[in-house]
N, C-alpha and C positions, 0 to 999 in steps of 0.2 A: 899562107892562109890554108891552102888545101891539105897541107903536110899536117897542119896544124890537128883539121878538121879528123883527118884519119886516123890521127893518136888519140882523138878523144874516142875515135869509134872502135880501136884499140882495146885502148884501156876500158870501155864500157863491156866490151864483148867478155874483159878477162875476168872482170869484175862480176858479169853474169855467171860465167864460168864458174870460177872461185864458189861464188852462193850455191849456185848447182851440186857442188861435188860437195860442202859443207853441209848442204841439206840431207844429200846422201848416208852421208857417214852419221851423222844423227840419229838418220831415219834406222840405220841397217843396226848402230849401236841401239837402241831402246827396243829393238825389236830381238836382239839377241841377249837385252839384259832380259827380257820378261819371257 
């Protein structure tokens, strides 16, 4: 149950992560196309 719990907080953390650096690259691409 505990092991359980910590891959979800895992996978939530990597998944914040991920949007993070997606957002990023978005941000820096539109900012470099204009």
């Amino acid at each position: 149950m505990t092991t359980k719990s910590t891959n979800c907080d895992c996978y939530f953390l990597l998944f914040l992560l991920a949007s993070s650096l997606l957002y990023l690259f978005f941000k820096i691409q539109s900012s470099l196309n204009a």
